[in-house]
Each structure stands twice: as structure tokens, then as C-alpha cells.
py3Dmol code that shows the C-alpha trace and the ligand (Angstrom):
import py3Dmol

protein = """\
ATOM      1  CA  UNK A   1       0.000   0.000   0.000  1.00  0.00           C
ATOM      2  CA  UNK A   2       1.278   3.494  -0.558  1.00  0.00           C
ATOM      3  CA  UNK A   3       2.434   5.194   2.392  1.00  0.00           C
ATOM      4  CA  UNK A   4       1.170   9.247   2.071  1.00  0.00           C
ATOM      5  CA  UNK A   5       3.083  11.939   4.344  1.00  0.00           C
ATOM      6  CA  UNK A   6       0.721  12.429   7.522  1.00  0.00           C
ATOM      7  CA  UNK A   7      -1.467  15.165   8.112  1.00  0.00           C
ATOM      8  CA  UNK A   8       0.519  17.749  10.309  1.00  0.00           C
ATOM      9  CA  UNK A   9      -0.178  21.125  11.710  1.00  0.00           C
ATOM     10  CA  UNK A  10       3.627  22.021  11.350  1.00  0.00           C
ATOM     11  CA  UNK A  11       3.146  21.550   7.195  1.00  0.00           C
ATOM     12  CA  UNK A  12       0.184  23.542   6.999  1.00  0.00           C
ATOM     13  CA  UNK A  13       1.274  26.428   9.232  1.00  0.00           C
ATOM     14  CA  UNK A  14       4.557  26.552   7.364  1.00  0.00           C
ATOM     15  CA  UNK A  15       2.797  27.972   4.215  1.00  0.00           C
ATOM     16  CA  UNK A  16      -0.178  29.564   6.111  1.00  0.00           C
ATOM     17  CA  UNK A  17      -0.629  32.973   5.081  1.00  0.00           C
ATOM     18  CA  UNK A  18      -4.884  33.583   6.764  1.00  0.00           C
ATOM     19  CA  UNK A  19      -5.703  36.157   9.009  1.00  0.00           C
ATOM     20  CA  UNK A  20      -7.828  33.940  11.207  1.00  0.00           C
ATOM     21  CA  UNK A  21      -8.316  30.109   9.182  1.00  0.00           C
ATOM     22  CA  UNK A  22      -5.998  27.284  10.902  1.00  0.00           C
ATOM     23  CA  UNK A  23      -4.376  29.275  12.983  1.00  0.00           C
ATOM     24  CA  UNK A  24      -5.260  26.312  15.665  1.00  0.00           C
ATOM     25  CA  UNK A  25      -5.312  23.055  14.094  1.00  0.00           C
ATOM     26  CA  UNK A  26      -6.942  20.297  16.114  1.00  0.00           C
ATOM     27  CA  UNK A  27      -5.140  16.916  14.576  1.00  0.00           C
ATOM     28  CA  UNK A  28      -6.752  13.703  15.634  1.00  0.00           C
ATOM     29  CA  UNK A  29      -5.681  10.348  14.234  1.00  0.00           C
ATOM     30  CA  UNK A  30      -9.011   8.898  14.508  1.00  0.00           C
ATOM     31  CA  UNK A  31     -12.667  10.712  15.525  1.00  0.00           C
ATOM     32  CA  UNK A  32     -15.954   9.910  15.352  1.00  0.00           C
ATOM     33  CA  UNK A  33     -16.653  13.104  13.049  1.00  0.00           C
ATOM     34  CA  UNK A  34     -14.657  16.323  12.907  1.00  0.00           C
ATOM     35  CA  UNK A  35     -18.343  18.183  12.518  1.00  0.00           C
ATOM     36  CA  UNK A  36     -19.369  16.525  16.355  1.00  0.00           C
ATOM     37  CA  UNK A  37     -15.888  17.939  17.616  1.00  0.00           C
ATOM     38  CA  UNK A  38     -15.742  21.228  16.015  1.00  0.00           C
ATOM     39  CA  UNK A  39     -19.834  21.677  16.999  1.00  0.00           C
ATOM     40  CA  UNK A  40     -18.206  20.251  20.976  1.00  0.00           C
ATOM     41  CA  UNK A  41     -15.573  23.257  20.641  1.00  0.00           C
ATOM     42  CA  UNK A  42     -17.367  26.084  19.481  1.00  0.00           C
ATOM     43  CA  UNK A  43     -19.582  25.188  22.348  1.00  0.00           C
ATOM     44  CA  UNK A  44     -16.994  25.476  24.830  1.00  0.00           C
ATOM     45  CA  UNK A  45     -15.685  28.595  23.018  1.00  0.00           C
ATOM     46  CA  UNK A  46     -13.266  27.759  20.909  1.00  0.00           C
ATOM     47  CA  UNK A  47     -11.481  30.709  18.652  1.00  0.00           C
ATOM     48  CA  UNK A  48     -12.923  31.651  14.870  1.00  0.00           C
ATOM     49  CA  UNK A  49     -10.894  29.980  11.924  1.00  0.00           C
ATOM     50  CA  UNK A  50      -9.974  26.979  14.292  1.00  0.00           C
ATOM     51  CA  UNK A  51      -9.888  23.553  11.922  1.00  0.00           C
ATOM     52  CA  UNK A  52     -10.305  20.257  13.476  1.00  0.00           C
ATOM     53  CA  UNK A  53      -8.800  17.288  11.032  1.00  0.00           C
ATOM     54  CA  UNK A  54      -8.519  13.901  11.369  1.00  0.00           C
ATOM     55  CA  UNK A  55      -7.069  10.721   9.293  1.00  0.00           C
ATOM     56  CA  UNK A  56      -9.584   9.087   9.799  1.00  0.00           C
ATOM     57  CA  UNK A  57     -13.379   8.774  10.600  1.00  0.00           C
ATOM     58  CA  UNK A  58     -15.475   6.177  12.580  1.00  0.00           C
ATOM     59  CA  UNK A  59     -18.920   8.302  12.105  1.00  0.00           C
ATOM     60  CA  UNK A  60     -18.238  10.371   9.586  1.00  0.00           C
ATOM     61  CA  UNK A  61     -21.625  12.969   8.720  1.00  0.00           C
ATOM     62  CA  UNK A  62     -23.243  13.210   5.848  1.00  0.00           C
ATOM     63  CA  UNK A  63     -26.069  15.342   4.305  1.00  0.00           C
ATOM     64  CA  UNK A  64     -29.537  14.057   4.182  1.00  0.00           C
ATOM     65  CA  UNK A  65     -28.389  12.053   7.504  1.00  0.00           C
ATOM     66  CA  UNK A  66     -25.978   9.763   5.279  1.00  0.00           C
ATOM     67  CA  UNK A  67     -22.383   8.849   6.042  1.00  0.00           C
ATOM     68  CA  UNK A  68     -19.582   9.974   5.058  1.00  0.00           C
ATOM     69  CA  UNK A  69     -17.021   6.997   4.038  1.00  0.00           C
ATOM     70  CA  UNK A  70     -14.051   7.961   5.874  1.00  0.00           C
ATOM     71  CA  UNK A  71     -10.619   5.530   5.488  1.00  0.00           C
ATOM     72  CA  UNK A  72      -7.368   6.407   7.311  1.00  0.00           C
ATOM     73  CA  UNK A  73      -4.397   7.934   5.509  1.00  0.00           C
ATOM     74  CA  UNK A  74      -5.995   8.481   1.840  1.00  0.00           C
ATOM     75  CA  UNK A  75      -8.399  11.567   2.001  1.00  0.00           C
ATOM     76  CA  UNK A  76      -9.197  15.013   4.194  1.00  0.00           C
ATOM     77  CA  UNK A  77     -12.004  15.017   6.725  1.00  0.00           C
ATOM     78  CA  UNK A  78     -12.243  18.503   8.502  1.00  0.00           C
ATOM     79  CA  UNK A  79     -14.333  21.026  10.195  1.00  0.00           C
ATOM     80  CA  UNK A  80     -13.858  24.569  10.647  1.00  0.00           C
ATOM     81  CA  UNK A  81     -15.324  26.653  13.451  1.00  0.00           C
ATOM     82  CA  UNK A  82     -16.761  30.401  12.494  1.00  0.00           C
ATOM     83  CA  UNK A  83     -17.620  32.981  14.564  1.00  0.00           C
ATOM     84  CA  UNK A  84     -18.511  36.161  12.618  1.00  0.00           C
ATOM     85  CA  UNK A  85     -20.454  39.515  13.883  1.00  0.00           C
ATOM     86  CA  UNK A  86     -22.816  38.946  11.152  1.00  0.00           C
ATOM     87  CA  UNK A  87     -25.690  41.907  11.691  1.00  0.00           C
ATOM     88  CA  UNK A  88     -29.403  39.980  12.014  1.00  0.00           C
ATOM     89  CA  UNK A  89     -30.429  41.693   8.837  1.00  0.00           C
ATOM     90  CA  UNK A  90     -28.047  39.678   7.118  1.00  0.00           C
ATOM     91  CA  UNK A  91     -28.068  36.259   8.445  1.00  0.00           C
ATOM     92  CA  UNK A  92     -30.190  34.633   6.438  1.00  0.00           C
ATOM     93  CA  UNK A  93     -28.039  35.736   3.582  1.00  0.00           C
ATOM     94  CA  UNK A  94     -25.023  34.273   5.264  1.00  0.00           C
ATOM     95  CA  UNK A  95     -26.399  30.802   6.299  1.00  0.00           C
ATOM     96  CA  UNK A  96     -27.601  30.839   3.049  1.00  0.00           C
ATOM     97  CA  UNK A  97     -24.138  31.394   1.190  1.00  0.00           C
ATOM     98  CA  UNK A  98     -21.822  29.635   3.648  1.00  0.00           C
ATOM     99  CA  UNK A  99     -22.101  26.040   2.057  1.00  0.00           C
ATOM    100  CA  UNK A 100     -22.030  27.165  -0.814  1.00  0.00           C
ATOM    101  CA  UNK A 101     -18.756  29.854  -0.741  1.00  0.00           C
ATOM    102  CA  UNK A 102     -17.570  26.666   1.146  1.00  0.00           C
ATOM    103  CA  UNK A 103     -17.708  24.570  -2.076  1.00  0.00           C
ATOM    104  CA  UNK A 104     -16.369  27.275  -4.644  1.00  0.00           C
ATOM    105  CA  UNK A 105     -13.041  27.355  -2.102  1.00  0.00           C
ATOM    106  CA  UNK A 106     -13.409  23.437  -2.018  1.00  0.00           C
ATOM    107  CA  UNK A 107     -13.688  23.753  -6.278  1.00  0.00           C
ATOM    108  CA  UNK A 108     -10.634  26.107  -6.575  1.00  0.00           C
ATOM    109  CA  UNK A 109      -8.369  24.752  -3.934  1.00  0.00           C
ATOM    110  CA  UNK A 110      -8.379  20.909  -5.656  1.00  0.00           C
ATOM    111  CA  UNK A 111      -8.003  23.082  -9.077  1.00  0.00           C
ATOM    112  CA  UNK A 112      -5.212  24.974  -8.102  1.00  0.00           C
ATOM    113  CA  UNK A 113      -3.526  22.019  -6.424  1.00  0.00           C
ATOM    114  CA  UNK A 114      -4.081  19.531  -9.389  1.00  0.00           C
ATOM    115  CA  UNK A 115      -5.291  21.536 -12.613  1.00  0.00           C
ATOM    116  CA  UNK A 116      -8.558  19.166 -12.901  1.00  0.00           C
ATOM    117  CA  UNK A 117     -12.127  20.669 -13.431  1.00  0.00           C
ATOM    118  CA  UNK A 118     -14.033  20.779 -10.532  1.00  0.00           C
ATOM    119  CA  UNK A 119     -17.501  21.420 -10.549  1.00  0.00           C
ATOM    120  CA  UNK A 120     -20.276  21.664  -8.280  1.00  0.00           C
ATOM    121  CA  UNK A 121     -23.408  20.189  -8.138  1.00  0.00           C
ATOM    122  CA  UNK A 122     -26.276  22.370  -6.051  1.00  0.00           C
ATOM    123  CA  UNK A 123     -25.769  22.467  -3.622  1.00  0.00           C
ATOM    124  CA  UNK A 124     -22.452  21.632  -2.519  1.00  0.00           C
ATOM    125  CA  UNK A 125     -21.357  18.351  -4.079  1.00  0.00           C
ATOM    126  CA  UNK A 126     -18.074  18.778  -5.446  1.00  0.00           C
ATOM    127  CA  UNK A 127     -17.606  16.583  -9.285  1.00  0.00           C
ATOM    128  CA  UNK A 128     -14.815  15.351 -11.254  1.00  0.00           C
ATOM    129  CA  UNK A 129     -16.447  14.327 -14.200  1.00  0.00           C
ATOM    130  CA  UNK A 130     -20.143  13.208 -13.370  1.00  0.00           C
ATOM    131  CA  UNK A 131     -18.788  10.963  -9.968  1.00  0.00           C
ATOM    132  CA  UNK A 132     -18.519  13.098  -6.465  1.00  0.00           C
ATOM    133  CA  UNK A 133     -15.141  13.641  -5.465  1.00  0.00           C
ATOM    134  CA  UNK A 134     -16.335  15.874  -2.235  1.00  0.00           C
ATOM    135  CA  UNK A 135     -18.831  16.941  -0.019  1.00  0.00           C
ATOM    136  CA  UNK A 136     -19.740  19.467   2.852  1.00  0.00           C
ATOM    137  CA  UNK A 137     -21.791  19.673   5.795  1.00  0.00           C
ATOM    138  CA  UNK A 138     -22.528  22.674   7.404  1.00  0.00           C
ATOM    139  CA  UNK A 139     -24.056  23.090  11.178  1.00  0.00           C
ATOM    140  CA  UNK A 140     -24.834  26.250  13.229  1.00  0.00           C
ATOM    141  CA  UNK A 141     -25.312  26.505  17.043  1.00  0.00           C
ATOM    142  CA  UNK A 142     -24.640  28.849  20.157  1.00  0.00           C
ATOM    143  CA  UNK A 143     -22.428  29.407  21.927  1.00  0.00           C
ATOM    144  CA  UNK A 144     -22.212  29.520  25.901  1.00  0.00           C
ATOM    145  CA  UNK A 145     -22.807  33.717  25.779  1.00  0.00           C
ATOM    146  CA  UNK A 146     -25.477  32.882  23.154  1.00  0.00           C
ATOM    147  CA  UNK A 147     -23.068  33.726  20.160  1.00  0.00           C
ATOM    148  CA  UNK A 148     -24.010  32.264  17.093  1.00  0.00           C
ATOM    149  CA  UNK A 149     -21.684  30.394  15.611  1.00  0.00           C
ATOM    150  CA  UNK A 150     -21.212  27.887  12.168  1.00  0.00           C
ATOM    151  CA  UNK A 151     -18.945  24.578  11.430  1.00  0.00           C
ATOM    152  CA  UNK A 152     -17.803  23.942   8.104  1.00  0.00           C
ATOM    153  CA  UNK A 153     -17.645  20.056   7.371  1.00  0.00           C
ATOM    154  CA  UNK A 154     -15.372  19.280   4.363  1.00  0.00           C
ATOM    155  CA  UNK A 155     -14.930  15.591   2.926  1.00  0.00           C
ATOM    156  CA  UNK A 156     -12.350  14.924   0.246  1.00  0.00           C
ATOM    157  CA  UNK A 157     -11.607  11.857  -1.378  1.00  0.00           C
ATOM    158  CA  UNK A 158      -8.185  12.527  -2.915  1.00  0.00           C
ATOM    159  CA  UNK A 159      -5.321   9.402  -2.847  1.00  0.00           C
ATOM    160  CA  UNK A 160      -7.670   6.226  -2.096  1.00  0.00           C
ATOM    161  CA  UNK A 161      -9.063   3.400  -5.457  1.00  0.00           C
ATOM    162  CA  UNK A 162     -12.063   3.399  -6.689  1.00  0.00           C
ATOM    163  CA  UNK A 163     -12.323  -0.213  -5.668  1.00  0.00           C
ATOM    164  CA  UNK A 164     -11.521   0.475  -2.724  1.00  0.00           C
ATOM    165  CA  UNK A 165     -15.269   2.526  -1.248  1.00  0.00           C
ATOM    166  CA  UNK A 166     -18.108   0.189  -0.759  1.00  0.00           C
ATOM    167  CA  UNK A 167     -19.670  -1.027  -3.803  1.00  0.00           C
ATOM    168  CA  UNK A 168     -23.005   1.260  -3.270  1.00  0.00           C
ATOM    169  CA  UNK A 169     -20.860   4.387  -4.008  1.00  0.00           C
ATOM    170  CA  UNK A 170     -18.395   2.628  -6.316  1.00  0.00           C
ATOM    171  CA  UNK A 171     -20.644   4.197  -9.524  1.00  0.00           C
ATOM    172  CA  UNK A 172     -21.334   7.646  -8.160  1.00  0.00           C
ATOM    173  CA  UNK A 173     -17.416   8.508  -6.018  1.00  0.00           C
ATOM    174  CA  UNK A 174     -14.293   9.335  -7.079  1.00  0.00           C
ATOM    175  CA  UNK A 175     -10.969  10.192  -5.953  1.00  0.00           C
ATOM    176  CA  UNK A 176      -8.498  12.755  -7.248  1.00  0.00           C
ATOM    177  CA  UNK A 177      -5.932  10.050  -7.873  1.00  0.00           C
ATOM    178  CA  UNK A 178      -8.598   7.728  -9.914  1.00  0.00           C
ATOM    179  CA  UNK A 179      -9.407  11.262 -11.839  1.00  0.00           C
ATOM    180  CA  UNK A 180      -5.810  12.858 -12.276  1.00  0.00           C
ATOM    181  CA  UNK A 181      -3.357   9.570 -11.992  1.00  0.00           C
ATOM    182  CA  UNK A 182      -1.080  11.872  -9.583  1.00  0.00           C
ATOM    183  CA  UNK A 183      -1.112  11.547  -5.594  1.00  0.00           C
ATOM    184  CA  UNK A 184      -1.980  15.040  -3.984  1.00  0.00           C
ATOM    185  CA  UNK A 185       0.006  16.304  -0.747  1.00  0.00           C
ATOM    186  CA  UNK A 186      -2.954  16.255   1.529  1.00  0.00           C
ATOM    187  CA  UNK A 187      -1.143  19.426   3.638  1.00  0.00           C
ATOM    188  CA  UNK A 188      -0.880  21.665   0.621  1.00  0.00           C
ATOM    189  CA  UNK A 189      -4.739  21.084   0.007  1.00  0.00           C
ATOM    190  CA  UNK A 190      -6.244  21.666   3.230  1.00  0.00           C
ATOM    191  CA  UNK A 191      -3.764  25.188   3.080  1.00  0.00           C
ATOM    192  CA  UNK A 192      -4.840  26.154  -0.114  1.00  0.00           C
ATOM    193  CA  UNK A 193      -8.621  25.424   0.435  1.00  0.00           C
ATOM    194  CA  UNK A 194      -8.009  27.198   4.317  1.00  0.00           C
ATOM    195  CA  UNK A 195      -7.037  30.389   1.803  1.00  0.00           C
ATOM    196  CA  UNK A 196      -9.899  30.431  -0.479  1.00  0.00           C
ATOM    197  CA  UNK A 197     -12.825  30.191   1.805  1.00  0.00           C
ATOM    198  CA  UNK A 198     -10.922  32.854   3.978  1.00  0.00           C
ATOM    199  CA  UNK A 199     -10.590  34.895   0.765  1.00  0.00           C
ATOM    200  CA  UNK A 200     -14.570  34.152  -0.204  1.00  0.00           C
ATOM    201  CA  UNK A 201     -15.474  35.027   3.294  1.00  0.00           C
ATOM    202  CA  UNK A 202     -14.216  38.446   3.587  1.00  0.00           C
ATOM    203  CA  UNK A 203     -15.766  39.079  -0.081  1.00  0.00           C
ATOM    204  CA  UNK A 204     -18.692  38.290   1.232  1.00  0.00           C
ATOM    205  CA  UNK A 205     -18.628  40.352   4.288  1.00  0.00           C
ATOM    206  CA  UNK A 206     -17.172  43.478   2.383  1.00  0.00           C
ATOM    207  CA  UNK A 207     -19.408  43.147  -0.624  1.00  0.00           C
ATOM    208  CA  UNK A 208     -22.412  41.069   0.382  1.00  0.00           C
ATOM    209  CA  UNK A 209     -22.931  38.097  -2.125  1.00  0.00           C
ATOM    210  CA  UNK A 210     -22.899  39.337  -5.621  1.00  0.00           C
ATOM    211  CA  UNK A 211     -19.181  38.318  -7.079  1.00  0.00           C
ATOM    212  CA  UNK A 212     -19.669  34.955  -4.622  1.00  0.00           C
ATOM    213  CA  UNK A 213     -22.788  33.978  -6.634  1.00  0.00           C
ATOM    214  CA  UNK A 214     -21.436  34.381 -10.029  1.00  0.00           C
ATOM    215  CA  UNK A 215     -18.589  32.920  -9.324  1.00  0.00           C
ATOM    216  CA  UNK A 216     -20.970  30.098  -7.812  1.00  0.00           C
ATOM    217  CA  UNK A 217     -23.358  29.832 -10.931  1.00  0.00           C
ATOM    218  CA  UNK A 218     -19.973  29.342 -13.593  1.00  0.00           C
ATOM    219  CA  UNK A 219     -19.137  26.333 -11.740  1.00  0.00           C
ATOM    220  CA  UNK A 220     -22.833  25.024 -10.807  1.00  0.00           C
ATOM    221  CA  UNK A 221     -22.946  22.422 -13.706  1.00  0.00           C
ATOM    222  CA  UNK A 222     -26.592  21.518 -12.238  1.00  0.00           C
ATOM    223  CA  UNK A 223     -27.615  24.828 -14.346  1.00  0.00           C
ATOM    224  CA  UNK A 224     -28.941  24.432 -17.572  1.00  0.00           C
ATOM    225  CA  UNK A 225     -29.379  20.256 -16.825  1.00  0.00           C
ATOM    226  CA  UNK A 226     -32.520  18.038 -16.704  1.00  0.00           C
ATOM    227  CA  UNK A 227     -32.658  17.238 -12.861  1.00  0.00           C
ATOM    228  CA  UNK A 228     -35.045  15.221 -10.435  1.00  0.00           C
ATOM    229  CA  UNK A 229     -35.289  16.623  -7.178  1.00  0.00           C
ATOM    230  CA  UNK A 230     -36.314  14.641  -4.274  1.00  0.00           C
ATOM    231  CA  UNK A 231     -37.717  17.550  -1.991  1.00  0.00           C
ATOM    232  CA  UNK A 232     -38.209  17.137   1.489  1.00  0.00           C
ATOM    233  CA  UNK A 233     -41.093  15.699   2.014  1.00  0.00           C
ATOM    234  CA  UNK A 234     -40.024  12.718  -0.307  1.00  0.00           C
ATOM    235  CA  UNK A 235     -42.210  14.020  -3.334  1.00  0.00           C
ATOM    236  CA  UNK A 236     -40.487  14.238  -6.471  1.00  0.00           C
ATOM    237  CA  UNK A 237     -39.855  16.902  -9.232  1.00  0.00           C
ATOM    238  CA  UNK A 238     -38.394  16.728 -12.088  1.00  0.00           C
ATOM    239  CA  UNK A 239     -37.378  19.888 -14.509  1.00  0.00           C
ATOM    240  CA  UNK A 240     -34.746  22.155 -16.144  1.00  0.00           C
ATOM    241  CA  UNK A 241     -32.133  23.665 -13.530  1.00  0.00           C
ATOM    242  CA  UNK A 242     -33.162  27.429 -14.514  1.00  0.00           C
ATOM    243  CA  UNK A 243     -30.536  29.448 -11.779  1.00  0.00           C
ATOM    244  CA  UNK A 244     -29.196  29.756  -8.556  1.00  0.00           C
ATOM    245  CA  UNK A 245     -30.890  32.434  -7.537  1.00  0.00           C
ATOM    246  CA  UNK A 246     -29.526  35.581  -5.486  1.00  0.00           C
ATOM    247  CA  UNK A 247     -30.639  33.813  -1.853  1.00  0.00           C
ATOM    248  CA  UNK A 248     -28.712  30.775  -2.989  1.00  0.00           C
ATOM    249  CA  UNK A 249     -32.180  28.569  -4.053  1.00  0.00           C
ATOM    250  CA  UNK A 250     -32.244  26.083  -7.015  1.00  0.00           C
ATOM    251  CA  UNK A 251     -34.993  27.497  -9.573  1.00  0.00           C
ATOM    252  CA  UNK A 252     -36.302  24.787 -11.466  1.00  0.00           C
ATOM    253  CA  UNK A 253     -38.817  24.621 -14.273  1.00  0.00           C
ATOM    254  CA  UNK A 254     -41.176  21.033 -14.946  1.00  0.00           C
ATOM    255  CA  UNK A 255     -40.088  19.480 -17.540  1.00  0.00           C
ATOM    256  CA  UNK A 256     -41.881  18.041 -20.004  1.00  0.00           C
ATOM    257  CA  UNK A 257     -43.767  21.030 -20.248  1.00  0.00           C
ATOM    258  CA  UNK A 258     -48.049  20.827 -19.822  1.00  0.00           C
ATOM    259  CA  UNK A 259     -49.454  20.438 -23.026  1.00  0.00           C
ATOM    260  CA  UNK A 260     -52.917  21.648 -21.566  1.00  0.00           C
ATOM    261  CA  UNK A 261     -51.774  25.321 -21.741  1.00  0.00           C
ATOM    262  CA  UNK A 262     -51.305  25.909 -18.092  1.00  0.00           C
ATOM    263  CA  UNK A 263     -48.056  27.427 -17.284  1.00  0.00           C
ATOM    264  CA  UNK A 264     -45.119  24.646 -16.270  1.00  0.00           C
ATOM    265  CA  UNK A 265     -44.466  24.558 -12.436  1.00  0.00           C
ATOM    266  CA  UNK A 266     -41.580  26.564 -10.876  1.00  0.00           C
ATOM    267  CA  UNK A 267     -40.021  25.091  -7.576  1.00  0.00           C
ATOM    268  CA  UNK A 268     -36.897  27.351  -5.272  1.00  0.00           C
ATOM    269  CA  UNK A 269     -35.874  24.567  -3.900  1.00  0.00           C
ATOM    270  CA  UNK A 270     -33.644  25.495  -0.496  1.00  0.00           C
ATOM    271  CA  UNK A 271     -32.981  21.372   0.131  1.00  0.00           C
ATOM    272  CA  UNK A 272     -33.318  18.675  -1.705  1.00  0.00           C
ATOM    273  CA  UNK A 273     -31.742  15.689  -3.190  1.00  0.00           C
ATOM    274  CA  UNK A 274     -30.559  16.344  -6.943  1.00  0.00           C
ATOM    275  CA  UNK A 275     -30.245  13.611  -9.569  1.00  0.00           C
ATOM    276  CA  UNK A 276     -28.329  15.240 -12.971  1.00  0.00           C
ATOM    277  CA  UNK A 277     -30.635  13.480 -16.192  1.00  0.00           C
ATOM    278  CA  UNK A 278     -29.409  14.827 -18.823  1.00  0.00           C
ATOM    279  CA  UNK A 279     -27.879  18.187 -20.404  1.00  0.00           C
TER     280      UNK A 279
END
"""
ligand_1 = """\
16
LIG
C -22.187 15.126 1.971
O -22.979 14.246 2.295
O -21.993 15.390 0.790
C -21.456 15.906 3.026
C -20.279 15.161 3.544
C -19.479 15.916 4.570
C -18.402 15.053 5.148
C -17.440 15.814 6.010
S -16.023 14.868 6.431
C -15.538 16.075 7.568
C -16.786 16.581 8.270
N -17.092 15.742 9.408
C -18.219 15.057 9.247
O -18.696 14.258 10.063
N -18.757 15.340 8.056
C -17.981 16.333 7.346
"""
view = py3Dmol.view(width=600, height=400)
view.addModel(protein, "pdb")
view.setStyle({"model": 0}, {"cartoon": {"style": "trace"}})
view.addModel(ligand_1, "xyz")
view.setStyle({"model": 1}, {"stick": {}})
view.zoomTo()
view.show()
């Protein structure tokens, strides 16, 4: 088996340049889930920017309650606390954007590391090619002083086989090795990704969510597609991906269209499940 160089605070402060983002790096060799630690911190009143990363993951969290396969020594499993003064009149707004900003830094850290294509599915499924190569999890709570605060949860698969995830996700994962044929430095990736989001987040705070979102909708390669949505209530939709639109929702139009005349259903969709059909 190859043997990758460990995950280590030292290699990813050497090349650090954030104001706030890993300046304390939790490292544990194995965890139940980085999200359930980092959530356990910020409780307890951890610092902003701190990242919690582990090798490995025995309950790794998933969206939609799924979970996250999570193998020692191959891929990057962390969490990152955030504490921002965001004013009430912008909240929404925020929660809104934060899983998604979180997978345009996910998108152009693995492109800047390895030159592939990344792109996202809505909301926050990272692609290589049609297969998922990572994902992200995002949980709010308050603090002891009742200050808000959010956890990013970041999965990605980068040095691991195909073979080797569980034959239910064999189809639909990938790795950036199985994508690329190169091994990536795990320590460079988790650096370059801790600079992106830092970079997306004070965008966003300067200049509200404009720039984010376009940036957002040129990756989004749900837009334009053929999708089924499973909503939450189970029901499903299926239409053309129309936008994201400005609060972060999914506008989709029914496809086929009626034939009776009446006007074809429009769902904004905030959650739900999202099967690409067909461009
Ligand atoms: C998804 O289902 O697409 C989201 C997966 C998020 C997985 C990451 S791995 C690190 C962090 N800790 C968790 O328990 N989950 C997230």
C-alpha cells in the first residue's frame, strides 16, 4: 500500500498565510466526526478559523443524515469553526451562502492544487467528471454567551481506489488520484482550500454576495441540466435547472412542459436531493 506523508499542523502552518483560518489546528488520528468535535468546541468557546482534522473517521456525517465513508491515511475530513459579527439583517443571507462559498473554495483549492475541473453540483457536491469527489456539511449553534456560531464540514476523497469505497458508491465517487493519476500532498490542500474560503469570506462580508454567486453559478454544472429533485417531504420533481438564484435557491422549471396550456411549475428549492438526467 502506498504510504502518504501524515497530516501535520507544522506543514500547513509553514505555508499559512490567513488572518484567522488554521491558525489552531486540532489533529486527531481517529474521531468519530470532525463536525461533532468542532460543533463540541465552538460550544466550549473555541477561537474563529480553528480547523479540526482527522485521518480518519469512525462516524463520519453526511447530508440528508448519510455517512460519510471515511478511510485512514488516503483523504481530508475537517471542520472549521466560524464565529462572525454577522448583523441579524443579514443572516439569512449568510447561512444561506456559507455552504455554498464553502464549495467554490473546495472547487478552486483541488483546481489549483491539481489543474482538474471541478464542478459543483447544487448544492455543494463537489464533481470530477459526473462521480462526487467531495462533499460538505454545514451546522450552526450557540455558543455559551449565546453567540451564534457555524462549522464547516469538508470531505475529500483525494489518494484512495475506486475499488476500494463500498460497492453502493463505487458508480457515483471518485478520488483525485482515480481522476488525475497523480497523488496530492494532503497538507498543501487543506492550506490552499483554508485560503480560499478565507478569501470568499471576507468578499462576502465586504461586498455582500454578488461576485460569490457568479462565481458560484460558472461552476454550478446543475444549471442548464434536466434534474429530479427529491424535496423534502419525499415528493419528487423533475425539470430544467433554470438558476441559482440571489438567496442561494435552485430554480427549477417542470419538464416536459403541460401540453394543456397551463403554465409549467416553478419550484426554489432550499434542500433537496438532486439527480443530474441529462444536459
Ligand atoms: C455530503 O454528504 O456530501 C457531506 C459530507 C461531509 C463530510 C465531512 S467529512 C468532515 C466533516 N465531518 C463530518 O462528520 N462530516 C464532514
Amino acid at each position: 500500500m502506498h504510504r502518504f506523508s501524515p497530516l501535520s499542523p507544522n506543514a500547513i502552518n509553514s505555508t499559512l498565510a490567513t488572518q484567522a483560518f488554521g491558525h489552531r489546528i486540532e489533529l486527531r488520528d481517529q474521531i468519530d466526526s470532525t463536525n461533532r468535535e468542532a460543533v463540541a468546541l465552538a460550544h466550549a468557546g473555541i477561537e474563529h478559523g480553528t480547523v479540526v482534522v482527522a485521518e480518519s473517521q469512525t462516524e463520519g456525517r453526511g447530508r440528508l443524515s448519510r455517512q460519510w465513508f471515511s478511510p485512514p491515511g488516503v483523504n481530508v475530513y475537517f471542520s472549521i469553526v466560524i464565529r462572525k459579527p454577522i448583523a441579524n439583517d443579514r443572516l439569512a443571507e449568510w447561512l444561506s451562502w456559507l455552504p455554498l462559498m464553502t464549495a467554490l473554495a473546495a472547487a478552486e483549492s483541488i483546481e489549483l492544487v491539481t489543474a482538474a475541473n471541478v464542478a459543483i453540483k447544487w448544492p455543494n457536491d463537489l464533481l470530477l467528471g459526473e462521480r462526487k469527489v467531495g462533499g460538505i456539511l454545514c451546522e450552526s449553534g450557540t455558543g455559551a454567551r449565546s453567540e451564534p456560531f457555524q462549522v464547516v464540514g469538508i470531505g475529500l476523497n483525494v489518494n484512495g481506489d475506486r475499488r476500494d469505497f463500498p460497492e453502493n458508491l463505487r458508480e457515483t465517487a471518485t478520488t483525485i488520484y482515480e481522476e488525475t493519476g497523480r497523488h496530492v500532498e494532503r497538507n498543501r490542500l487543506l492550506t490552499q482550500f483554508l485560503h480560499e474560503l478565507e478569501a470568499c469570506v471576507e468578499e462576502f462580508e465586504s461586498r455582500g454576495s454578488v461576485r460569490v454567486a457568479q462565481a458560484y453559478r460558472q461552476r454550478c454544472s446543475t444549471i442548464g441540466k434536466t434534474v429530479k429533485a427529491t424535496l423534502t417531504d419525499g415528493k419528487e420533481f423533475v425539470g430544467l435547472a433554470e438558476t441559482i438564484e440571489q438567496d442561494g435557491a435552485l430554480q427549477i422549471i417542470q419538464r416536459p412542459l403541460p401540453t394543456d396550456g397551463r403554465p409549467p411549475e416553478i419550484q426554489h428549492l432550499r434542500v433537496a436531493d438532486i439527480i443530474h438526467l441529462r444536459t
